[in-house]
PDB file of N, CA, C and O in Angstrom:
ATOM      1  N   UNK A   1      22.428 -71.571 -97.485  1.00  0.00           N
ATOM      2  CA  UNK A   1      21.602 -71.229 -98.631  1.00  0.00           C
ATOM      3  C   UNK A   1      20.767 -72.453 -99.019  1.00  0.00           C
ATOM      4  O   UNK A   1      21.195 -73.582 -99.262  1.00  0.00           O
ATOM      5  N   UNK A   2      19.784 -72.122 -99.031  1.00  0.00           N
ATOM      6  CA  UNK A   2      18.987 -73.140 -99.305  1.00  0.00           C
ATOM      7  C   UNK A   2      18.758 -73.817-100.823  1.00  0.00           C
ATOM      8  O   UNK A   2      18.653 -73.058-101.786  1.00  0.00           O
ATOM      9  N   UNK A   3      18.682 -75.332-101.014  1.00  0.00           N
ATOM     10  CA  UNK A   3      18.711 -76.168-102.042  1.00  0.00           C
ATOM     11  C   UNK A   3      17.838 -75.415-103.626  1.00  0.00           C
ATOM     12  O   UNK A   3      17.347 -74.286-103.648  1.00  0.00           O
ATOM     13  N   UNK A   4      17.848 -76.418-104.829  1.00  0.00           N
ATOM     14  CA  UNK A   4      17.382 -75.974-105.450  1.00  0.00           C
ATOM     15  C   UNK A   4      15.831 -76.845-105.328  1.00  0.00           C
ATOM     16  O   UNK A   4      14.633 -76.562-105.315  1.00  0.00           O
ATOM     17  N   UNK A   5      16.562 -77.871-105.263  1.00  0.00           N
ATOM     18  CA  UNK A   5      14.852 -78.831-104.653  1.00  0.00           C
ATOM     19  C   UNK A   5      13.992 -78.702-103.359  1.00  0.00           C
ATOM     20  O   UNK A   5      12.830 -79.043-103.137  1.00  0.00           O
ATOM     21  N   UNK A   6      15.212 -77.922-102.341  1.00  0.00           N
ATOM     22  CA  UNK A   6      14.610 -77.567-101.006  1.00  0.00           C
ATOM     23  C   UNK A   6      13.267 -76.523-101.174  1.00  0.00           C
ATOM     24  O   UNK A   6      12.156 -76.613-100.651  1.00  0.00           O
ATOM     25  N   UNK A   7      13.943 -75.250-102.337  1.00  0.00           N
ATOM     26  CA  UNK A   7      12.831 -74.265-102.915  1.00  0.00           C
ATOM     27  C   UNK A   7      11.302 -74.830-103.592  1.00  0.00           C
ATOM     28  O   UNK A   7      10.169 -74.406-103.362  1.00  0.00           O
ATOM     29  N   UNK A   8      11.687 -75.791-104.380  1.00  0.00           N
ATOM     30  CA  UNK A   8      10.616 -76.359-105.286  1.00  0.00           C
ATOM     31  C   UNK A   8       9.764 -76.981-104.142  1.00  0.00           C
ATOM     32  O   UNK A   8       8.607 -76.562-104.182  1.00  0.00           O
ATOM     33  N   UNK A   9       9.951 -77.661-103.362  1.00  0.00           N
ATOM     34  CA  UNK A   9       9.150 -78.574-102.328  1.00  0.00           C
ATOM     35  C   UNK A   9       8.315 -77.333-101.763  1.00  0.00           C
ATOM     36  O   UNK A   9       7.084 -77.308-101.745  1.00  0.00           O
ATOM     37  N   UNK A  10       9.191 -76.247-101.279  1.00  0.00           N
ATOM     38  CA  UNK A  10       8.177 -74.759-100.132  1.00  0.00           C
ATOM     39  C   UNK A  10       7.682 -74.313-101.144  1.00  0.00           C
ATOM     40  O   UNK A  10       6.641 -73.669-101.015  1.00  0.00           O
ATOM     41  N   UNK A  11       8.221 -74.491-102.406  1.00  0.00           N
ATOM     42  CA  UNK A  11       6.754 -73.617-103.268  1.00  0.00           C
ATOM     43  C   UNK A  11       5.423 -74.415-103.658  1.00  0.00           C
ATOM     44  O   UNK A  11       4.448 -74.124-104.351  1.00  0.00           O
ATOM     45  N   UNK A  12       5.722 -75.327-103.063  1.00  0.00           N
ATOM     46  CA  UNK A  12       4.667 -76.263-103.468  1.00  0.00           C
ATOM     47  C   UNK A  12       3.691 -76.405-102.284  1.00  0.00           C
ATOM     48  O   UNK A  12       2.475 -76.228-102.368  1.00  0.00           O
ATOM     49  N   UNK A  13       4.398 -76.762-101.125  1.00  0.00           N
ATOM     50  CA  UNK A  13       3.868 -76.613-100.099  1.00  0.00           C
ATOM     51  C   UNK A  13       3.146 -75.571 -99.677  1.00  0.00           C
ATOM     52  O   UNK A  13       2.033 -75.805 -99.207  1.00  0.00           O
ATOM     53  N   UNK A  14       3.627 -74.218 -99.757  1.00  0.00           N
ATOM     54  CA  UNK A  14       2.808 -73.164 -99.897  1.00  0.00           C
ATOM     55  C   UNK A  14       2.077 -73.085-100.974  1.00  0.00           C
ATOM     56  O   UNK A  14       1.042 -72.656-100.466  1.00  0.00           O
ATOM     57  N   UNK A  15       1.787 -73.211-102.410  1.00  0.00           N
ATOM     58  CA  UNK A  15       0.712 -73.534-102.992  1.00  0.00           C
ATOM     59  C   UNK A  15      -0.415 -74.046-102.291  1.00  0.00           C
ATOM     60  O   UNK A  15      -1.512 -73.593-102.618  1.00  0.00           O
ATOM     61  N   UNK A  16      -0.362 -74.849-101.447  1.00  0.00           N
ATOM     62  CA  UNK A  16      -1.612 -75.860-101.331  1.00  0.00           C
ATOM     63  C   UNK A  16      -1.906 -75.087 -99.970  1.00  0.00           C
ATOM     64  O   UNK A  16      -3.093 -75.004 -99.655  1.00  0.00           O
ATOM     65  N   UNK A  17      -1.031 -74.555 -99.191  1.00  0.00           N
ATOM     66  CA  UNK A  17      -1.565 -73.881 -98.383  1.00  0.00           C
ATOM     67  C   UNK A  17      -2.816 -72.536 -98.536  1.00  0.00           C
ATOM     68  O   UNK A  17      -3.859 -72.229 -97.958  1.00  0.00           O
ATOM     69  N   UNK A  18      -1.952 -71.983 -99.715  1.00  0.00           N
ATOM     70  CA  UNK A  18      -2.286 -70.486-100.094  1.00  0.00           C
ATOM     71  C   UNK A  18      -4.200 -71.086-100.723  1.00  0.00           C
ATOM     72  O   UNK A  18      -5.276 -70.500-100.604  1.00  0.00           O
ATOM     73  N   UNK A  19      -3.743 -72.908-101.578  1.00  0.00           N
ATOM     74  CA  UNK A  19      -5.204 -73.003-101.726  1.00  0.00           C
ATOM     75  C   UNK A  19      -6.806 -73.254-100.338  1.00  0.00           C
ATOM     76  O   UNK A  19      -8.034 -73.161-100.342  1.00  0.00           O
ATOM     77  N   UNK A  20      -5.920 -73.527 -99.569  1.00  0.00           N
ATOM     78  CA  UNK A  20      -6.531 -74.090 -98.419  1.00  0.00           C
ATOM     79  C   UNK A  20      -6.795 -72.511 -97.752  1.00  0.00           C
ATOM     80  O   UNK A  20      -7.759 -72.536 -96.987  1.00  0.00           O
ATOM     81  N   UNK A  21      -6.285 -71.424 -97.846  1.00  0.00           N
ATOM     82  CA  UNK A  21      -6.935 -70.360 -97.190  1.00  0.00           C
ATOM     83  C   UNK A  21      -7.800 -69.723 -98.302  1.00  0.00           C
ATOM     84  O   UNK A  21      -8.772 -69.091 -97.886  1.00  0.00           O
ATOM     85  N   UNK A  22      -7.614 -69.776 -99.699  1.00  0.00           N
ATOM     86  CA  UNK A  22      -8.955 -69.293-100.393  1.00  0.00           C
ATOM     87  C   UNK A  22      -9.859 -69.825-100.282  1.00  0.00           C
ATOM     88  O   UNK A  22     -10.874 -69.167-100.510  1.00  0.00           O
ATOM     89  N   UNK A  23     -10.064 -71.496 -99.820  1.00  0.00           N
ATOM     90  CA  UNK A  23     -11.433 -71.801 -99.512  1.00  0.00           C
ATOM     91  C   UNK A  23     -11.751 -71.893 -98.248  1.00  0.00           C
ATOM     92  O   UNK A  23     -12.496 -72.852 -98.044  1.00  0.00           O
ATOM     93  N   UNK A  24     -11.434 -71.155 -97.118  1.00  0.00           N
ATOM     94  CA  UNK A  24     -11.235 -70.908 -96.067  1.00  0.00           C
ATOM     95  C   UNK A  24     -12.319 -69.505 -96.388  1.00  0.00           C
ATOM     96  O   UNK A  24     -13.544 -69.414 -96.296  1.00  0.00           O
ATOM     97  N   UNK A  25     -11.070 -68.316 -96.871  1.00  0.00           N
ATOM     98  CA  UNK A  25     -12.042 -67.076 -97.128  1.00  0.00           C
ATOM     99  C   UNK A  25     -13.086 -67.111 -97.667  1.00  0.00           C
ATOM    100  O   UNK A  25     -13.923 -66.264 -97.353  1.00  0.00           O
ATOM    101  N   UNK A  26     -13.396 -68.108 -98.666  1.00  0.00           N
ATOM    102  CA  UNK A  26     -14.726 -68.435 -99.225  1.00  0.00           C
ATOM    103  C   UNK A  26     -15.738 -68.847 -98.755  1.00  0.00           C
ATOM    104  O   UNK A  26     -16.848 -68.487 -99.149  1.00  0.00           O
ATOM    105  N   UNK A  27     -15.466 -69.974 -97.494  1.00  0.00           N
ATOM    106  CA  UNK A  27     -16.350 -70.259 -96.347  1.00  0.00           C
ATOM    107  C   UNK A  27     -16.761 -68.758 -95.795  1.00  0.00           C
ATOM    108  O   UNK A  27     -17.892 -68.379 -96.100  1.00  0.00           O
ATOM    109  N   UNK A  28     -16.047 -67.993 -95.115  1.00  0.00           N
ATOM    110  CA  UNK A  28     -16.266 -67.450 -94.534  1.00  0.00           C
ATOM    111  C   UNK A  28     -17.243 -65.708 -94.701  1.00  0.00           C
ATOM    112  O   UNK A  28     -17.937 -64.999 -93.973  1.00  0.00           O
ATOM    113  N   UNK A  29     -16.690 -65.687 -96.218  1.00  0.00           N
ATOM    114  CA  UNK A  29     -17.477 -64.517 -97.191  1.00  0.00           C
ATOM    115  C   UNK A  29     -18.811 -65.349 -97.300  1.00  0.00           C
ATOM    116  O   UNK A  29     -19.725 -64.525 -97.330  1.00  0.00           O
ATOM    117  N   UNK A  30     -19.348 -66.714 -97.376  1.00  0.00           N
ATOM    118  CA  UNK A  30     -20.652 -67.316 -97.798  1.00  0.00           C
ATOM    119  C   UNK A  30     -21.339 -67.192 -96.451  1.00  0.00           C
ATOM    120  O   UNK A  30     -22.564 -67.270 -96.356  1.00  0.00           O
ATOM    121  N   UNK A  31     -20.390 -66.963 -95.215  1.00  0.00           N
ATOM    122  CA  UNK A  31     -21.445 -66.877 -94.293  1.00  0.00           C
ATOM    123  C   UNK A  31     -21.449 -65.518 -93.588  1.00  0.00           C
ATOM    124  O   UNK A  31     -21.938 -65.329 -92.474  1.00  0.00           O
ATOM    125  N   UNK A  32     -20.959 -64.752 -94.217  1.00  0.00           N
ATOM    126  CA  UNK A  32     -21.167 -63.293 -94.025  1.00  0.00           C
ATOM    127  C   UNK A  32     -20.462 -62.582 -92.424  1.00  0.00           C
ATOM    128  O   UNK A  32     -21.009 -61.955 -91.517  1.00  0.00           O
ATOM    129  N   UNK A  33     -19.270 -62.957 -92.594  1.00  0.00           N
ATOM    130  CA  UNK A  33     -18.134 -62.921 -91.635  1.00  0.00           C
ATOM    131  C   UNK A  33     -17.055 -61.808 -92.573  1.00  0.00           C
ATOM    132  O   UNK A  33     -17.065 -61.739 -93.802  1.00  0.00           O
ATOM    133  N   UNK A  34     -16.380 -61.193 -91.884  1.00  0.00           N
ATOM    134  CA  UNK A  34     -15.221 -60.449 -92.664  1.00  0.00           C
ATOM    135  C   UNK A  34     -14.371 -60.982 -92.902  1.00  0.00           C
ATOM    136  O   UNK A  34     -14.143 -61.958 -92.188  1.00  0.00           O
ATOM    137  N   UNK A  35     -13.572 -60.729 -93.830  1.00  0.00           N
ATOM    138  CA  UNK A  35     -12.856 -61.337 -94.361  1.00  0.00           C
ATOM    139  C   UNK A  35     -11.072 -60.607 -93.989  1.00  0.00           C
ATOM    140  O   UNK A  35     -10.086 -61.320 -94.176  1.00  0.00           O
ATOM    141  N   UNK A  36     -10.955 -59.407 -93.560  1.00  0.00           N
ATOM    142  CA  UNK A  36     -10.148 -58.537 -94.193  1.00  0.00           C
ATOM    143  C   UNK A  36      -9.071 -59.102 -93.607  1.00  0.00           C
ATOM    144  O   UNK A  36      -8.068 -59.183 -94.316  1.00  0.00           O
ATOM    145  N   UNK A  37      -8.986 -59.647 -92.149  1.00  0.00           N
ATOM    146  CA  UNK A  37      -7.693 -60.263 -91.707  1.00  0.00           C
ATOM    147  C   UNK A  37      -7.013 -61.172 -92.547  1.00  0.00           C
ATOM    148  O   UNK A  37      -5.811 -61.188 -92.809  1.00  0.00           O
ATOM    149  N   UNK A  38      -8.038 -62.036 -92.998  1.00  0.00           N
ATOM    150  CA  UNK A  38      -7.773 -63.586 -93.519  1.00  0.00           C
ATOM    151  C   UNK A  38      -7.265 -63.189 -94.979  1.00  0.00           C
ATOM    152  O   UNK A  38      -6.337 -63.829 -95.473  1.00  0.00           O
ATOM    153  N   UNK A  39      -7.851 -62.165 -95.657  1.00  0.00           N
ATOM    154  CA  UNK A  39      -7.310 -61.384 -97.038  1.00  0.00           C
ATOM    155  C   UNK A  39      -5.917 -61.132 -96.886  1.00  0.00           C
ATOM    156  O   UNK A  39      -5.095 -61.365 -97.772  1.00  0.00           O
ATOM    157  N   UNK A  40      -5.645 -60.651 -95.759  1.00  0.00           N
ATOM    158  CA  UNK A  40      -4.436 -59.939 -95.782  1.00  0.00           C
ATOM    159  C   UNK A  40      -3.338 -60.990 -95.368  1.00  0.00           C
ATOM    160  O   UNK A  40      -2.195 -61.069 -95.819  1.00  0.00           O
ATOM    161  N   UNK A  41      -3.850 -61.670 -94.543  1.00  0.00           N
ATOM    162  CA  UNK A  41      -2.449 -62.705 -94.522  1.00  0.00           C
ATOM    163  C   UNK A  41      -2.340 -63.823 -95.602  1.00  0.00           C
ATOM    164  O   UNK A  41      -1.268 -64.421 -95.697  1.00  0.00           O
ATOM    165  N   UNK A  42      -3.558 -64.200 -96.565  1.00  0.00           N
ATOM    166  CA  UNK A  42      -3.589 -64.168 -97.981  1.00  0.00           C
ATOM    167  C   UNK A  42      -2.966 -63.948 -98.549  1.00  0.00           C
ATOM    168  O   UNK A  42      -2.265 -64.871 -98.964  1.00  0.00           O
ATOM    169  N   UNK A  43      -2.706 -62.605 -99.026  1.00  0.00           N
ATOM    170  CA  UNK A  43      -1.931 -61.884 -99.973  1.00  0.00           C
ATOM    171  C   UNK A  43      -0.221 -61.852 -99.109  1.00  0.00           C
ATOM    172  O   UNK A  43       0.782 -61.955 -99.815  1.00  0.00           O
ATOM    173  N   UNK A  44      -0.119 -61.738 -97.926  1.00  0.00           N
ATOM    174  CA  UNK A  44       1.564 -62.089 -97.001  1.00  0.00           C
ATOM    175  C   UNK A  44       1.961 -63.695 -97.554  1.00  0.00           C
ATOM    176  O   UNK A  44       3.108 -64.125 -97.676  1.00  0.00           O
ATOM    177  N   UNK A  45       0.985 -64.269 -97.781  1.00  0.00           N
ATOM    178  CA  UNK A  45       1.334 -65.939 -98.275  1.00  0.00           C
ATOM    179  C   UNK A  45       1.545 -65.717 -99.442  1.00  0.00           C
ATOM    180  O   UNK A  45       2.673 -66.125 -99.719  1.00  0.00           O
ATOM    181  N   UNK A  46       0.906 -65.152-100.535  1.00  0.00           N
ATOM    182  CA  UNK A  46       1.385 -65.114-101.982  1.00  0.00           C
ATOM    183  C   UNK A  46       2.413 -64.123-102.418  1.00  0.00           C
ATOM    184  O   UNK A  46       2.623 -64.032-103.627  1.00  0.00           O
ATOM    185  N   UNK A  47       2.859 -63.619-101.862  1.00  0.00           N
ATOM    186  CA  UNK A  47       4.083 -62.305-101.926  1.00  0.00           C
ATOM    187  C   UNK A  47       5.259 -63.576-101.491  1.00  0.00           C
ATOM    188  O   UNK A  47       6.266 -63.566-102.200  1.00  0.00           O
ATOM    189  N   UNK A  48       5.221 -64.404-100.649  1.00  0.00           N
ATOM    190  CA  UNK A  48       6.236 -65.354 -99.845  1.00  0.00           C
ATOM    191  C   UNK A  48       6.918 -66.464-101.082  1.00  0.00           C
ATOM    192  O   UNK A  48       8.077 -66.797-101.329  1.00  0.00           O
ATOM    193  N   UNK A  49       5.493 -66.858-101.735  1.00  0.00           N
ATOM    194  CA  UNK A  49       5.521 -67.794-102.987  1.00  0.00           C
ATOM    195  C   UNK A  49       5.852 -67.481-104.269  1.00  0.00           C
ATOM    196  O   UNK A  49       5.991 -68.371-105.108  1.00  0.00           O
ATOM    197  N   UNK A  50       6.089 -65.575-104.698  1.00  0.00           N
ATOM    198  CA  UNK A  50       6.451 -64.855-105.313  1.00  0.00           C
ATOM    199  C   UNK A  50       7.806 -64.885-105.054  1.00  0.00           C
ATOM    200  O   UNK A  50       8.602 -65.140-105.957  1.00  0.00           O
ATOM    201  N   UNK A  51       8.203 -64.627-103.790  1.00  0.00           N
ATOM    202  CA  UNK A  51       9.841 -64.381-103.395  1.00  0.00           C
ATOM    203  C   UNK A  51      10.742 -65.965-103.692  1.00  0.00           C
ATOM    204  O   UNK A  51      11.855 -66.039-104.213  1.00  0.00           O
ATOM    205  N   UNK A  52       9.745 -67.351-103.107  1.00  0.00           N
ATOM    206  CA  UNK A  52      10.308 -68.224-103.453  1.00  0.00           C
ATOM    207  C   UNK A  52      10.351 -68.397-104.633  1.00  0.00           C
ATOM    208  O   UNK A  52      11.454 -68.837-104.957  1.00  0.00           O
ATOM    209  N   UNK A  53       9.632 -68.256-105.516  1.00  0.00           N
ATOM    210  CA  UNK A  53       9.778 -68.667-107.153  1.00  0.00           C
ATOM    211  C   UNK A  53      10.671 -67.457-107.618  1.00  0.00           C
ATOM    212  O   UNK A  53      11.112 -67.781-108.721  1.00  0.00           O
ATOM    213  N   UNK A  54      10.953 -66.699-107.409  1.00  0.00           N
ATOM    214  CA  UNK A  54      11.899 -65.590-107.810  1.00  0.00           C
ATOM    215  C   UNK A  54      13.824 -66.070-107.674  1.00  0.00           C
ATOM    216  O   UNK A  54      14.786 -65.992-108.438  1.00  0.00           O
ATOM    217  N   UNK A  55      13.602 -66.551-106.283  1.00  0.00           N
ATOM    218  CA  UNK A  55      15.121 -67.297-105.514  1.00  0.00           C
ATOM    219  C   UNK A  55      15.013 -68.490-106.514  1.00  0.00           C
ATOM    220  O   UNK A  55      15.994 -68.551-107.255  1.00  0.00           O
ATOM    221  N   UNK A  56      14.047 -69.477-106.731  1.00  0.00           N
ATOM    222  CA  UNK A  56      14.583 -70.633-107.392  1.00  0.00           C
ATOM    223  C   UNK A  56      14.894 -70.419-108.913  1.00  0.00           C
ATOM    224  O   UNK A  56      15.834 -70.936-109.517  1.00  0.00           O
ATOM    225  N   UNK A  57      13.886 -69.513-109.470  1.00  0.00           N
ATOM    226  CA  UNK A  57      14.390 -68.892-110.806  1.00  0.00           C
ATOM    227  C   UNK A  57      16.085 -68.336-111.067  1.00  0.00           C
ATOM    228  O   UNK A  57      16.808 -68.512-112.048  1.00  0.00           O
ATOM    229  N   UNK A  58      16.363 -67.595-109.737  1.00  0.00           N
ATOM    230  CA  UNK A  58      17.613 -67.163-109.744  1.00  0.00           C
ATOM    231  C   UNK A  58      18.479 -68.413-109.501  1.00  0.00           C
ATOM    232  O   UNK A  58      19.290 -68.555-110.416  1.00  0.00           O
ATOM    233  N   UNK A  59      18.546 -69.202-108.711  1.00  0.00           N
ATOM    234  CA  UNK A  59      19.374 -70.047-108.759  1.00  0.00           C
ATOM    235  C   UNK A  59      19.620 -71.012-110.318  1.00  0.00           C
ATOM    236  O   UNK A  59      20.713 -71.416-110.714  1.00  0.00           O
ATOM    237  N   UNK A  60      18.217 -71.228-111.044  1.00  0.00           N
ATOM    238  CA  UNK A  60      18.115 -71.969-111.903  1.00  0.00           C
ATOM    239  C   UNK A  60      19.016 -71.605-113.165  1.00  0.00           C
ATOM    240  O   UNK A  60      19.466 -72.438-113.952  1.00  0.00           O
ATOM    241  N   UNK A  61      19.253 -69.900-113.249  1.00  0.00           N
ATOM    242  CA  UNK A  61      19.634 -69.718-114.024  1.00  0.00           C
ATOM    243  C   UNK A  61      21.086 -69.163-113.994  1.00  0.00           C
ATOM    244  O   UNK A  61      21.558 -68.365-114.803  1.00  0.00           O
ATOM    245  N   UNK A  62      21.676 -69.686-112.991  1.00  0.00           N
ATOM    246  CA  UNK A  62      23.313 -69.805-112.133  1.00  0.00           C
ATOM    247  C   UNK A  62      23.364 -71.521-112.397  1.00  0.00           C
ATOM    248  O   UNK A  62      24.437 -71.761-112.951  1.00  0.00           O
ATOM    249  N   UNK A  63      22.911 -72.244-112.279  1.00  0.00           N
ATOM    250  CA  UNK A  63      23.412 -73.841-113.020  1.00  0.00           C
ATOM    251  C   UNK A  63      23.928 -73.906-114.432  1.00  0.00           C
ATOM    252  O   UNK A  63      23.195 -73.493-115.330  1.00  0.00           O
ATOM    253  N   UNK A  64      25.019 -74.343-114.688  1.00  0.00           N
ATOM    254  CA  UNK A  64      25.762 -74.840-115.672  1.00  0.00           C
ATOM    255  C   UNK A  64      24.479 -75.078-117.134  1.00  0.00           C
ATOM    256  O   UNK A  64      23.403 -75.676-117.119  1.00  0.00           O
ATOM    257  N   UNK A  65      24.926 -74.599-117.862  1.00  0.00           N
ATOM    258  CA  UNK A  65      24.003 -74.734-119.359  1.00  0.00           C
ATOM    259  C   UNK A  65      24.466 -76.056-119.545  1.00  0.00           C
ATOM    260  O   UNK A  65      25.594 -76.483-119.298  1.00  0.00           O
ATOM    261  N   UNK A  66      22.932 -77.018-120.268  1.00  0.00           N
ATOM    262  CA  UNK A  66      23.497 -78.361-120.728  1.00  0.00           C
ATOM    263  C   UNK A  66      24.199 -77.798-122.128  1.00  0.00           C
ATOM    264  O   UNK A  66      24.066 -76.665-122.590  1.00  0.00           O
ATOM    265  N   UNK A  67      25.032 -78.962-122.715  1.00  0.00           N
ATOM    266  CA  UNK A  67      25.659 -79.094-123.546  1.00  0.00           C
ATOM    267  C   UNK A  67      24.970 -79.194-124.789  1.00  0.00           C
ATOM    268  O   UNK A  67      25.712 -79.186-125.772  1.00  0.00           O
ATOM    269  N   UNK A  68      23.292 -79.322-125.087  1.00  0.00           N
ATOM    270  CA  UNK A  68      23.193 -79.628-126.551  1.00  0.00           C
ATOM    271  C   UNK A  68      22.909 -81.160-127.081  1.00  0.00           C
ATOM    272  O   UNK A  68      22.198 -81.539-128.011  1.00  0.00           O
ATOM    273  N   UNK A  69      23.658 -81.848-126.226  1.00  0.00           N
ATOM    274  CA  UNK A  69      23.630 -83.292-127.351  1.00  0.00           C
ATOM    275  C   UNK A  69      23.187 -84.006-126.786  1.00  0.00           C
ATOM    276  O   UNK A  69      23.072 -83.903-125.565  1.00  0.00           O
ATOM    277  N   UNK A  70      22.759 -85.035-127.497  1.00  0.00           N
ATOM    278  CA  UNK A  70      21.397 -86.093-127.059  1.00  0.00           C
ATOM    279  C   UNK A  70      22.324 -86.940-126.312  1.00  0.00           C
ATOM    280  O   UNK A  70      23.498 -86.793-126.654  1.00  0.00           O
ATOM    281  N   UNK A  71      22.098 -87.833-125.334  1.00  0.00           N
ATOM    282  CA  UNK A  71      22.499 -88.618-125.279  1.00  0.00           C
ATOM    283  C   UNK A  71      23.159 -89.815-125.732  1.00  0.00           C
ATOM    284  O   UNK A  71      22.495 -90.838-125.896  1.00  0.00           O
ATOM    285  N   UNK A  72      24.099 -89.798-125.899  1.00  0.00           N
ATOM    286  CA  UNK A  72      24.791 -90.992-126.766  1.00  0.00           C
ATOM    287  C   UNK A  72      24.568 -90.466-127.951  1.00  0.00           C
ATOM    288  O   UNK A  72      24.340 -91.414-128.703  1.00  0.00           O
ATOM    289  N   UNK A  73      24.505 -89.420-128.561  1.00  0.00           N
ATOM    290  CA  UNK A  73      24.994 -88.955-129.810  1.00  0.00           C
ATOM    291  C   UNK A  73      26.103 -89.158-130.320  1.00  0.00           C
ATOM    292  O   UNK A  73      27.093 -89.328-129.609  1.00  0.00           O
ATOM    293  N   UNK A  74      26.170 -89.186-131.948  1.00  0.00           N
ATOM    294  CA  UNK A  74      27.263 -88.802-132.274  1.00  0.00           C
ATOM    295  C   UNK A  74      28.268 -87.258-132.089  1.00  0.00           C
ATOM    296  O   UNK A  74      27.851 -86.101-132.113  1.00  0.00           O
ATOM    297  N   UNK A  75      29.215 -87.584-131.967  1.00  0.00           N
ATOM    298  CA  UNK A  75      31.097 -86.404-131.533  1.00  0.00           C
ATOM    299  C   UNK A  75      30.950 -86.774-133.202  1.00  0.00           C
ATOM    300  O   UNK A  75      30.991 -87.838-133.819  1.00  0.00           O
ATOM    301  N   UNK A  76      30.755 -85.321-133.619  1.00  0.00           N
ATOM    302  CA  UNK A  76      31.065 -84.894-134.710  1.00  0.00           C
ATOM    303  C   UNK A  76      32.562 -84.216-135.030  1.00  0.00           C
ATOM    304  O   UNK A  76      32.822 -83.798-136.159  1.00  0.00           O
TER     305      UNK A  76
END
């Protein structure tokens, strides 16, 4: 099962990917090329980054609740 930081790094990584094919499709709509392949594995990349932020959400909220108190507070 994969980490909780292992998730955060592939969602990030795919971020910058997912940005690197919208200006990809954007090149390619400005020069009057189709787009529909490059759309569609588009939208297979952001469904992927949906599923990862979904798994790290779930894990996030299976970690132990902090306790409340500041650091070096006073034990009332």
């Amino acid at each position: 099962m994969p980490t909780l930081e292992f998730l955060r790094s592939e969602i990030e990584r795919m971020r910058v990917q997912v940005s690197r094919k919208r200006k990809e499709v954007l090149q390619l709509q400005r020069a009057g090329i189709p787009t529909g392949s490059a759309e569609t594995l588009l939208q297979r990349m952001l469904d992927k980054v949906d599923a990862l932020c979904a798994d790290r959400d779930r894990m996030k909220a299976q970690l132990p609740k902090p306790k409340g108190r500041v650091l070096g507070g006073r034990k009332w």
